[in-house]
MARDO-849745 format. One record per residue (C-alpha): residue in one letter; x, y, z. Coordinates in steps of 0.2 Angstrom, whole numbers, plus 2048, in hexadecimal, padded with zeros to 3 digits. Example, Ala and Ser with C-alpha at 12.3 -4.5 7.8 and 13.67 -1.06 7.14 Angstrom:
! MARDO-849745
PT  res   xx   yy   zz
PT    a  83E  7EA  827
PT    s  844  7FB  824
//
This chain:
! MARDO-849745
PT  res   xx   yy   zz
PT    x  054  BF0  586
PT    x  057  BFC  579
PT    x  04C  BFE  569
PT    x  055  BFF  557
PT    x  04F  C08  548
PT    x  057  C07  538
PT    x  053  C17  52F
PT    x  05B  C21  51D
PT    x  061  C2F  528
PT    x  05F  C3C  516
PT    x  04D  C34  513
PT    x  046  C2C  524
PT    x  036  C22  525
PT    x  02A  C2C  52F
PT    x  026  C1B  538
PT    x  037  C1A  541
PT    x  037  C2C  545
PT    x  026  C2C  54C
PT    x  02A  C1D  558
PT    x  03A  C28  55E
PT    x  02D  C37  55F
PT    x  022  C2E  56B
PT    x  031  C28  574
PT    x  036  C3C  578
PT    x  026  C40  57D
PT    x  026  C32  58A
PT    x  035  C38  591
PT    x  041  C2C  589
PT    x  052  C2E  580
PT    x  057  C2B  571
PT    x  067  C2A  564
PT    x  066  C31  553
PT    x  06F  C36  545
PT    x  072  C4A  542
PT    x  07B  C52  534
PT    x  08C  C51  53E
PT    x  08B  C40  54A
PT    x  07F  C35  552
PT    x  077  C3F  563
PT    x  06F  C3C  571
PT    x  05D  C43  572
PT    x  04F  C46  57E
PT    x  042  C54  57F
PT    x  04C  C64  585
PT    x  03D  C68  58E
PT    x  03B  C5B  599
PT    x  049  C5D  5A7
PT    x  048  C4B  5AF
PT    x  04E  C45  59B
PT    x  059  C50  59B
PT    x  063  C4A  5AB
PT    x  063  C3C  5A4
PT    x  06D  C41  594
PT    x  07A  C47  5A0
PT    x  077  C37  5A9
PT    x  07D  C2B  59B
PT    x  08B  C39  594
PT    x  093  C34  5A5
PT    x  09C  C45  5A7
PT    x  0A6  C47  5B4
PT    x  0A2  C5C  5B3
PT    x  091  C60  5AE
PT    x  093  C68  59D
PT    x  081  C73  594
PT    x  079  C68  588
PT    x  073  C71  577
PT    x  064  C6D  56E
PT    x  05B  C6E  55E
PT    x  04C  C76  557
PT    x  043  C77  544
PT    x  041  C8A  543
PT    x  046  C99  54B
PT    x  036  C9C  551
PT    x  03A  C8D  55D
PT    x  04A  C94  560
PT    x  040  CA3  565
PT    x  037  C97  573
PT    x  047  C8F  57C
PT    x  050  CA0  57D
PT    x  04E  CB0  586
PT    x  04C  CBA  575
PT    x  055  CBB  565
PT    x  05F  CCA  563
PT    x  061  CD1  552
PT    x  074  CCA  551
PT    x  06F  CBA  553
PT    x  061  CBB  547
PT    x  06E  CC0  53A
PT    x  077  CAF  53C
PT    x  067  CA6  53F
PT    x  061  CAE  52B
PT    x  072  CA9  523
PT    x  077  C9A  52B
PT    x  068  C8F  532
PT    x  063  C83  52D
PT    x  076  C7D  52F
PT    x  084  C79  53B
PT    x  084  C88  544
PT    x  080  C86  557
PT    x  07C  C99  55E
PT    x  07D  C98  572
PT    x  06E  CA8  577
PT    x  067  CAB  58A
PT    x  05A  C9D  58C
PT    x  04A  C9D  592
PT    x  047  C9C  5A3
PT    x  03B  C8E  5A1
PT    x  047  C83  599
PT    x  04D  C74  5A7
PT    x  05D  C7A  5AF
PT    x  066  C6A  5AB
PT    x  06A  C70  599
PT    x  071  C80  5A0
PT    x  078  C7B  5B1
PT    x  074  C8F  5B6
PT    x  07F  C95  5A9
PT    x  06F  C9D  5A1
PT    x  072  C9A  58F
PT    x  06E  C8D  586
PT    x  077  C88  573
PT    x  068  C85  566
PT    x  06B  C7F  554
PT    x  05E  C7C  544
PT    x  067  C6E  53B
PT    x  064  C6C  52B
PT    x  066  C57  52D
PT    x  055  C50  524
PT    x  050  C44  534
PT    x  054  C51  540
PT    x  048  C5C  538
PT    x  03B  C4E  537
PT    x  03E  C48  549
PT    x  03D  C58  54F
PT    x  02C  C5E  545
PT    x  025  C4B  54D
PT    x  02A  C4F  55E
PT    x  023  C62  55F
PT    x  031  C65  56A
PT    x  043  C69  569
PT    x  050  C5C  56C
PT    x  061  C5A  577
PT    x  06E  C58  56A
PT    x  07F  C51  570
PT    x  08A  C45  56B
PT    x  084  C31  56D
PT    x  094  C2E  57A
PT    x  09C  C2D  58A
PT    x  0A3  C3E  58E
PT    x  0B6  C3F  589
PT    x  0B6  C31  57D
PT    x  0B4  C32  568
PT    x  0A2  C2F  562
PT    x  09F  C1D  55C
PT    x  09C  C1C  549
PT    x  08C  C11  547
PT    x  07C  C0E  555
PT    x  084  BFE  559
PT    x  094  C04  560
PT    x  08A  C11  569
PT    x  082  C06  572
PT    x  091  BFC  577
PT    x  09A  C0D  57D
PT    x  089  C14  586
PT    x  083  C04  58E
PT    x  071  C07  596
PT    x  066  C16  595
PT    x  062  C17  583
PT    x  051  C14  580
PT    x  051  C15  56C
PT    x  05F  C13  55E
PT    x  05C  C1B  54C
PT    x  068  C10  543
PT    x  071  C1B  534
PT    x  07E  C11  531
PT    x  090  C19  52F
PT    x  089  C2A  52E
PT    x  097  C38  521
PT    x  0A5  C3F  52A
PT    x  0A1  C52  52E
PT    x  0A8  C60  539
PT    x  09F  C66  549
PT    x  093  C74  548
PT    x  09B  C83  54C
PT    x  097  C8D  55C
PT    x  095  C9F  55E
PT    x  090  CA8  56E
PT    x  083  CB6  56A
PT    x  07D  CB9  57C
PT    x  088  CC5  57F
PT    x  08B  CD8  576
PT    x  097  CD0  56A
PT    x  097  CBC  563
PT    x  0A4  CB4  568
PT    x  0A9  CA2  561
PT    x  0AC  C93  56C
PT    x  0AF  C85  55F
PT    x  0B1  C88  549
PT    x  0AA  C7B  542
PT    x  0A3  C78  533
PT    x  09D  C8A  52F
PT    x  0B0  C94  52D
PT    x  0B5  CA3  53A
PT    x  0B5  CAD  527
PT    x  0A3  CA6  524
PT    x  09E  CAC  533
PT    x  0A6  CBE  530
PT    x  09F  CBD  51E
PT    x  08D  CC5  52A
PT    x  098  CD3  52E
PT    x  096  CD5  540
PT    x  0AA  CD2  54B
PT    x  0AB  CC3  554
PT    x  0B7  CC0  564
PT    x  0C0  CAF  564
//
């Protein structure tokens, strides 16, 4: 049976978030509030969690999973390299809702690329992440707390419902503030080329002065 937290998402209790830490470090998944909707995480290093993650998303196509770090040094250790383009968007948009999808690090478990060999990474800004993430020492899967196809439940409860078994921890945040999606550029190849605007504007993103390919 699942384990419930309840935690002030903009000024967590380090008590809940080092229970959810241990749980990562076990190998265990967890849901949790982020600064757009409640996700699933597990420690994107270890491959057999991972699975898993795909496991309770119940995709019927195995889709990459993104994942978050605290710093671009980390982002530095799940990829193959950060090239100067994507350290432009990196110094004028993270921390924020801006996934960048870069050649990943051939350590990195193959169930978060499914031999696409990129992996997106994102440095949110969302004050538990940030906490979670420094309590784990490892970056986190990132996506969204429901069955593949349907909308995101609202509250940890209705998660659950949806989800059914798999979950090993809830943080509980209540009805977390409607927000867009982070946005999703491609910067692995020559030229970025946007897969999703979300909350950081295609003009924001031109603001950096580099063309982008939609």
């Amino acid at each position: 049976m699942a384990l419930h937290m309840k935690i002030d998402p903009d000024a967590p209790g380090d008590a809940s978030l080092v229970l959810a830490a241990e749980v990562i470090q076990a190998g265990g998944i967890i849901v949790y509030p982020t600064d757009t909707l409640y996700g699933i995480g597990a420690n994107a290093w270890n491959a057999q969690a991972v699975a898993r993650v795909q496991e309770i998303k119940r995709r019927q196509e195995a889709k990459p999973i993104l994942i978050i770090v605290d710093s671009i040094e980390a982002a530095r250790d799940v990829t193959g390299g950060i090239s100067d383009t994507a350290r432009r968007y990196m110094d004028r948009f993270w921390p924020g809702p801006l996934t960048l999808v870069m050649a990943a690090a051939g350590r990195l478990p193959q169930e978060l690329s499914l031999g696409r060999g990129t992996v997106g990474v994102r440095f949110p800004r969302h004050a538990t992440c940030r906490r979670l993430l420094a309590l784990c020492g490892c970056p986190l899967t990132s996506t969204s707390a429901n069955i593949s196809g349907e909308q995101t439940p609202a509250t940890a409860a209705a998660i659950e419902k949806a989800i059914g078994q798999g979950i090993d921890l809830y943080l509980e945040a209540g009805i977390l503030p409607k927000s867009p999606p982070s946005t999703v550029l491609d910067v692995s190849g020559t030229r970025p080329r946007l897969l999703r605007e979300g909350a950081i504007t295609t003009d924001q993103l031109l603001s950096v002065g580099i063309p982008i390919d939609r």
